[in-house]
C-alpha positions in Angstrom: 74.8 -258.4 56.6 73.1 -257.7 53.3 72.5 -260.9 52.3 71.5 -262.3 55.4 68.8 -259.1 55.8 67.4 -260.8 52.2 66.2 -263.6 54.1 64.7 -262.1 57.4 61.6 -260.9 58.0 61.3 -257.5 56.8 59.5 -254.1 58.3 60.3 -251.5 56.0 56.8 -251.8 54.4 54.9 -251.8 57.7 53.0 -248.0 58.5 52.1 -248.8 62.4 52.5 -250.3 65.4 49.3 -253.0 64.7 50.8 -253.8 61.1 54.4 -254.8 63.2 52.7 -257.1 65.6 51.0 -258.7 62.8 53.4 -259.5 60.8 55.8 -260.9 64.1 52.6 -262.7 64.9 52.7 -264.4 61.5 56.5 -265.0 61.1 56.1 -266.5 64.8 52.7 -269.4 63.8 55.4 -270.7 61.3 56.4 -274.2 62.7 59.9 -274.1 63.2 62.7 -275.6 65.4 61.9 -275.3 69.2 62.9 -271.9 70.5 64.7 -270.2 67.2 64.1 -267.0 67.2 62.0 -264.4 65.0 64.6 -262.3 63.6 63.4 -258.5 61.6 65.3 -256.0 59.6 64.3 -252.3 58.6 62.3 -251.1 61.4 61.9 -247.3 60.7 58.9 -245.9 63.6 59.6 -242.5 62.7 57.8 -242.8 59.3 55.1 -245.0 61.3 51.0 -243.1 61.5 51.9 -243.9 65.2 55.7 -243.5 65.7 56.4 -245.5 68.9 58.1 -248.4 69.5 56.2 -251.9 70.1 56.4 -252.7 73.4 58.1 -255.8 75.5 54.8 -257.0 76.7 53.2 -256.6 73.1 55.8 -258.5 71.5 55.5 -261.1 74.7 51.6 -261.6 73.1 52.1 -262.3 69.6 55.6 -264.0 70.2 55.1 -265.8 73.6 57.4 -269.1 73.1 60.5 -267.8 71.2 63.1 -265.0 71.4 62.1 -262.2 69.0 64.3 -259.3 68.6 63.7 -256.7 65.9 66.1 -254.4 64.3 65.7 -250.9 63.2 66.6 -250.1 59.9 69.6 -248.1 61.8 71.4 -251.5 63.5 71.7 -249.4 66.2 68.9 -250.2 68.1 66.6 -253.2 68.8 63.1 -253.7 70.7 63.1 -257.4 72.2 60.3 -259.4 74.0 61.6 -261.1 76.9 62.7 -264.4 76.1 65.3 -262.5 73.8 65.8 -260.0 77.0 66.7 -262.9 79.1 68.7 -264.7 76.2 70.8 -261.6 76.3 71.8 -261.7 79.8 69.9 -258.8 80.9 67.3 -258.3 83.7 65.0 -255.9 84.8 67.5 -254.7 87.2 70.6 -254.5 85.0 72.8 -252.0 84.8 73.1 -250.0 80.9 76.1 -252.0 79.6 79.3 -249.8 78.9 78.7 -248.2 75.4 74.7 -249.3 75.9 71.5 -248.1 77.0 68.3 -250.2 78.4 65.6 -248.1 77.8 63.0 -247.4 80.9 59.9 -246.2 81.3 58.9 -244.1 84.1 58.8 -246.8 86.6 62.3 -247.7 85.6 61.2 -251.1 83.7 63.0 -252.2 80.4 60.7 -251.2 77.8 62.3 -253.6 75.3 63.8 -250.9 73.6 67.8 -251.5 73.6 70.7 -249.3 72.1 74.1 -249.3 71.0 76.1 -252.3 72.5 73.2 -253.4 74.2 71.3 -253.7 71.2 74.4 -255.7 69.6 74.5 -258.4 72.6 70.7 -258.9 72.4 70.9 -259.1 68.2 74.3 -261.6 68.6 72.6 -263.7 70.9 70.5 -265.4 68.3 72.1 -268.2 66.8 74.8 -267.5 64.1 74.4 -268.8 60.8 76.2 -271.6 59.8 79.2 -271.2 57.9 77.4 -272.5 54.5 74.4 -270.2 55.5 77.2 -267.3 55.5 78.7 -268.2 52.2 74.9 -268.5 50.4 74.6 -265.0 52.3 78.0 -263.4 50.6 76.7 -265.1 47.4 73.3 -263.7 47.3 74.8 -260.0 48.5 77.5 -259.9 45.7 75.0 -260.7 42.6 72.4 -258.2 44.1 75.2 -255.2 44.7 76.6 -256.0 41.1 72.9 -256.0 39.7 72.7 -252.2 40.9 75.9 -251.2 39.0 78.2 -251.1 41.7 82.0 -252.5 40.7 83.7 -252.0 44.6 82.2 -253.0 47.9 83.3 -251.9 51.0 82.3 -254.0 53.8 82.6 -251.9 57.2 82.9 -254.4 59.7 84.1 -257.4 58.4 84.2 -260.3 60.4 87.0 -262.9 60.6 84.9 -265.5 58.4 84.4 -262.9 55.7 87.6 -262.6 53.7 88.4 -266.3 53.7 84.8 -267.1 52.3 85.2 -264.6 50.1 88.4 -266.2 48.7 86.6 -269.1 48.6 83.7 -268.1 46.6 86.1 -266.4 44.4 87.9 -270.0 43.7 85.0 -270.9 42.6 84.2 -268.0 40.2 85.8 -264.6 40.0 83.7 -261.7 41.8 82.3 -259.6 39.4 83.2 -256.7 41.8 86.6 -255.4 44.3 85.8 -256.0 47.8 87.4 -254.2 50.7 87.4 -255.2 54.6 87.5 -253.3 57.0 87.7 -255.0 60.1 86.6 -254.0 63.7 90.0 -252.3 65.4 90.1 -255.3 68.2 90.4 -257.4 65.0 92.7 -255.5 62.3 96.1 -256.7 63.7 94.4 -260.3 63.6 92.8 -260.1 59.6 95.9 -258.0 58.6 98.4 -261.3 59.1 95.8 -263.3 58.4 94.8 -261.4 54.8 98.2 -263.1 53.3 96.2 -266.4 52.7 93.2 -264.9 51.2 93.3 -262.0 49.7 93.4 -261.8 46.0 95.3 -259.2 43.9 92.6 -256.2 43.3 89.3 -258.2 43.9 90.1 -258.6 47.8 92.2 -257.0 50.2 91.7 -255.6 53.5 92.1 -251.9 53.3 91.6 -250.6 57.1 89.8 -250.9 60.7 86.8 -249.7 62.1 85.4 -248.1 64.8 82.5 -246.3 65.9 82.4 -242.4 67.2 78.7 -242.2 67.9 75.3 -244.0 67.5 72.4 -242.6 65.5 70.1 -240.1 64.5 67.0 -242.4 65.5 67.8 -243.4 68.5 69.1 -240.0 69.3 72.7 -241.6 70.4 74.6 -239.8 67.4 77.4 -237.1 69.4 75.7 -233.7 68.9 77.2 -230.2 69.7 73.6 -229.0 70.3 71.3 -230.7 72.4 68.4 -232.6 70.8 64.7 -231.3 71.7 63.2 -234.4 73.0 66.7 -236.0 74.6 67.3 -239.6 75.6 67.0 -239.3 79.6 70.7 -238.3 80.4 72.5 -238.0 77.4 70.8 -234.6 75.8 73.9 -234.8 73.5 73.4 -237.8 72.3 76.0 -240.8 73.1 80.3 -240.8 72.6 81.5 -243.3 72.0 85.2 -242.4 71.8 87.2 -239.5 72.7 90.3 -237.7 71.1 93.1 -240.0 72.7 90.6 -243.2 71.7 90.7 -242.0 68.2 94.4 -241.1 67.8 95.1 -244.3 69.7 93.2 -245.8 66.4 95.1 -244.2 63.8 98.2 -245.1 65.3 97.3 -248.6 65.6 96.0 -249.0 61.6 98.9 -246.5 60.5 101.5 -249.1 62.0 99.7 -251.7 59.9 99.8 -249.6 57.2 96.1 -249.7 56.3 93.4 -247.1 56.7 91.2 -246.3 59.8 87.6 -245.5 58.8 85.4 -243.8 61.7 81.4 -243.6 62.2 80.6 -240.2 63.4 77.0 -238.9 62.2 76.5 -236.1 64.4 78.3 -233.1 64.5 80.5 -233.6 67.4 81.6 -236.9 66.6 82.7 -235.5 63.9 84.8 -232.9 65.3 86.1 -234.8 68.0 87.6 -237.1 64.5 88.6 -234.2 62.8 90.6 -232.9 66.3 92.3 -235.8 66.3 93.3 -236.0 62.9 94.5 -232.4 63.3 96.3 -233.8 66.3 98.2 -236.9 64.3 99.1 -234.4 61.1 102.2 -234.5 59.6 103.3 -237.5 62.4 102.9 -240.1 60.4 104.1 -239.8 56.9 103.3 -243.0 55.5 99.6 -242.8 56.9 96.8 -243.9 55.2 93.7 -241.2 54.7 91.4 -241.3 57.5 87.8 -241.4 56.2 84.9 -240.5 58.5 81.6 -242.4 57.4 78.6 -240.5 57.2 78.9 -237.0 58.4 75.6 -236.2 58.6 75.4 -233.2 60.4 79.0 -231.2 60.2 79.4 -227.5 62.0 80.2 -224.8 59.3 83.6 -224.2 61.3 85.0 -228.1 60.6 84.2 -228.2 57.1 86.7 -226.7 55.8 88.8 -229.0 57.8 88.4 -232.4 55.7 90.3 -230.9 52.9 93.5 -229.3 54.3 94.2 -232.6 57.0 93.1 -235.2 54.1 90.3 -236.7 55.8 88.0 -238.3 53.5 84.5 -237.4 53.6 82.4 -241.0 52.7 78.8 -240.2 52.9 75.6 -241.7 52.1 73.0 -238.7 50.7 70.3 -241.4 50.4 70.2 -241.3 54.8 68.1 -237.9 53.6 65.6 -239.8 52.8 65.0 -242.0 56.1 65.9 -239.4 58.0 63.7 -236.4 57.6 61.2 -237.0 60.4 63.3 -237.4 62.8 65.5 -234.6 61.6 62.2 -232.1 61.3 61.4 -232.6 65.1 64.7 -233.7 66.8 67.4 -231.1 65.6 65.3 -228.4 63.8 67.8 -225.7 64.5 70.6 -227.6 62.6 69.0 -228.9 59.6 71.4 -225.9 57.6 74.1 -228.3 58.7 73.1 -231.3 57.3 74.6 -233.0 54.4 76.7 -229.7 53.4 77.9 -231.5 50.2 78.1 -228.1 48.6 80.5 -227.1 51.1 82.8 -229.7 51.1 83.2 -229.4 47.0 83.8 -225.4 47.7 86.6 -226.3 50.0 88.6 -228.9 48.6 86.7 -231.9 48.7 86.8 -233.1 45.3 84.0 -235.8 44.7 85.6 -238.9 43.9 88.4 -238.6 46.1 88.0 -236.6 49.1 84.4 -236.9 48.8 83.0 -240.5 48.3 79.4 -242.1 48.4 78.4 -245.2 49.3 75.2 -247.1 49.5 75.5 -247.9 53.2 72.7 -251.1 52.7 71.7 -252.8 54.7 70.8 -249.4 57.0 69.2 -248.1 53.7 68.6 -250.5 50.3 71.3 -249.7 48.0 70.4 -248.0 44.9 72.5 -245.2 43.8 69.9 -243.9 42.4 68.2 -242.4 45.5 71.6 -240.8 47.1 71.6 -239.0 43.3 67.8 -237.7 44.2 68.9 -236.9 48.1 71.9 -234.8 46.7 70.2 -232.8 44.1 66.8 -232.3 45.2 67.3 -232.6 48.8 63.6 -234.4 49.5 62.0 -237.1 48.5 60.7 -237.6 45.4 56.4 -237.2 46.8 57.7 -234.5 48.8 57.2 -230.7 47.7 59.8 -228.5 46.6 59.6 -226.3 49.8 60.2 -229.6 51.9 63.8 -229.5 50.8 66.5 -230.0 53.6 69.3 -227.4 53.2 69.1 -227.2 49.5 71.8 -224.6 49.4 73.9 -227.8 49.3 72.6 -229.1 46.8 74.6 -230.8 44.0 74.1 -231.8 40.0 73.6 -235.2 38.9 77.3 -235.0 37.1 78.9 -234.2 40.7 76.8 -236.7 42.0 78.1 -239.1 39.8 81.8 -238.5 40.3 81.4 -239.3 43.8 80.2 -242.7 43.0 82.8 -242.8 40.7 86.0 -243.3 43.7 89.1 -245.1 42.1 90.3 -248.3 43.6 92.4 -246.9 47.0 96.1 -247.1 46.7 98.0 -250.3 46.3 
């Protein structure tokens, strides 16, 4: 997914709505094949001077005779014209798919705006690349990683295709980093027999399964204990995605392959609802792999202290600090004591390194360690005052910082 977001068109750098359509309007007066699709990466409207998203029927005008679909910086949301609307299999009178929201407008027309697995089908209806666009993709997302200093890659959804073209570009020349898979859970059982033809000592091995507890801050679909102040209509919570029995239905399922379960839970309840069924599998299993929530974003002061006694590995991503803060400021304003509590993980047991990890999470965010370091310790961004800080009683120093990056290579 990183290599392939090298190539796309890219909105990170827009500032507004009228800088979005331009740039679509351009990618789309390129000649290309009849009906591809414009495909966009690193949509963030939040730090937009007009924070909304582009509409169906503006993308319709400057993209009239091809699918476009654009992705938010988040991957768990889209806004689509309607070629791509139709493409998907959607109407204007479908149903929200399970796991998925169409969003409506008051009238109770699409707006374009589509979330979760919705968002997924639309983005996956685009063509696939090819299999030697994937490889040049793998290629291209290795020598960038490795050119930021990092020696181990996780990738956290791992598609069939990947571990054999891994293997394949290693044949060719050894990775200059360790790669781990982890694939989707509907897939784990398939890559685990499967892993015997190409995996390759340390340098790659599939280490777990995957699924997902919640959605995101900006969409407002990441599992909250507290209700958000301007809500999605009908889920003021934000959006499950799994409950207790799903999760320990999980674990059993990697612990009987004997490989780890990794679990995306940003907001606070997801995060409990992980940790309950963690609690729940203790001592069960004794062979178990760690179970490592990814992200942990917002974490109640009573679950804590949790990670560290039921071995749950905290892997988060500081630098999601950075993106975040907007939507953090006016969404959850009451909770922003809870976010990123790195300080309070260390204090009760979390050692960085091993129970707490960071990653780079690209291509949500870009991947330089440097600005999950600047998240961590300063809490802000760096044109940002000192008195914008975000909970900087969790604040940690660059060494501690450091020996989270710094995880060893997880058990053979």
């Amino acid at each position: 997914m990183h290599g392939r977001a090298l190539s796309l068109l890219k909105l990170g750098g827009v500032g507004s709505v009228h800088e979005c359509l331009e740039a679509v309007a351009h990618a789309a007066s390129i000649p290309c094949e009849p009906r591809s699709w414009v495909l966009a990466v690193q949509l963030r409207i939040e730090g937009w001077t007009d924070p909304r998203w582009p509409t169906m029927q503006e993308l319709d005008e400057v993209c009239p005779d091809r699918p476009c679909c654009l992705m938010s910086f988040d991957h768990h949301s889209v806004v689509v014209n309607t070629h791509a609307l139709r493409a998907a299999g959607f109407t204007h009178s479908s149903p929200d798919p399970d796991a998925g929201v169409l969003v409506r407008d008051r009238e109770g027309q699409p707006t374009g705006v589509l979330l979760e697995s919705a968002a997924m089908k639309a983005w996956h209806s685009a063509p696939e690349p090819t299999p030697n666009e994937r490889k040049d993709h793998v290629r291209a997302a290795i020598t960038d990683l490795a050119r930021h200093g990092f020696v181990e890659v996780h990738d956290l959804l791992s598609p069939d295709w990947l571990g054999p073209t891994l293997a394949e570009l290693d044949g060719e020349e050894p990775l200059p980093l360790r790669v781990g898979l982890f694939a989707p859970l509907d897939r784990v059982r398939y890559q685990h027999e499967a892993s015997a033809r190409w995996s390759r000592a340390d340098r790659i091995r599939l280490l777990g399964g995957k699924i997902f507890a919640d959605g995101t801050l900006n969409s407002r679909t990441a599992w909250m204990l507290h209700p958000y102040r301007e809500p999605l209509d009908g889920h003021p919570l934000g959006k499950p995605l799994v409950t207790r029995d799903s999760v320990l239905a999980a674990m059993r399922a990697c612990a009987a392959l004997n490989v780890q379960l990794a679990v995306h839970a940003i907001g606070d309840a997801a995060v409990r609802c992980v940790l309950d069924a963690a609690e729940q599998q203790a001592g069960r299993q004794p062979n178990q792999r760690p179970l490592r929530i990814e992200h942990a974003e917002l974490v109640d002061s009573a679950d804590v202290g949790r990670f560290a006694p039921l071995g749950v590995v905290a892997s988060v991503q500081p630098c999601h600090l950075l993106t975040d803060v907007e939507i953090l400021r006016r969404e959850l304003p009451h909770r922003l004591d809870r976010v990123f509590p790195l300080r309070e993980f260390i204090d009760t047991g979390c050692t960085p390194g091993d129970l707490l990890v960071f990653g780079s999470d690209t291509p949500i965010v870009r991947p330089h360690p440097e600005d999950s370091i600047r998240a961590a310790v300063y809490r802000r961004r760096p044109d940002q005052p000192a008195e914008a800080a975000i909970g900087l009683e969790h604040a940690l120093s660059e060494l501690e910082c450091r020996a989270a990056f710094a995880a060893p290579p997880p058990p053979g």
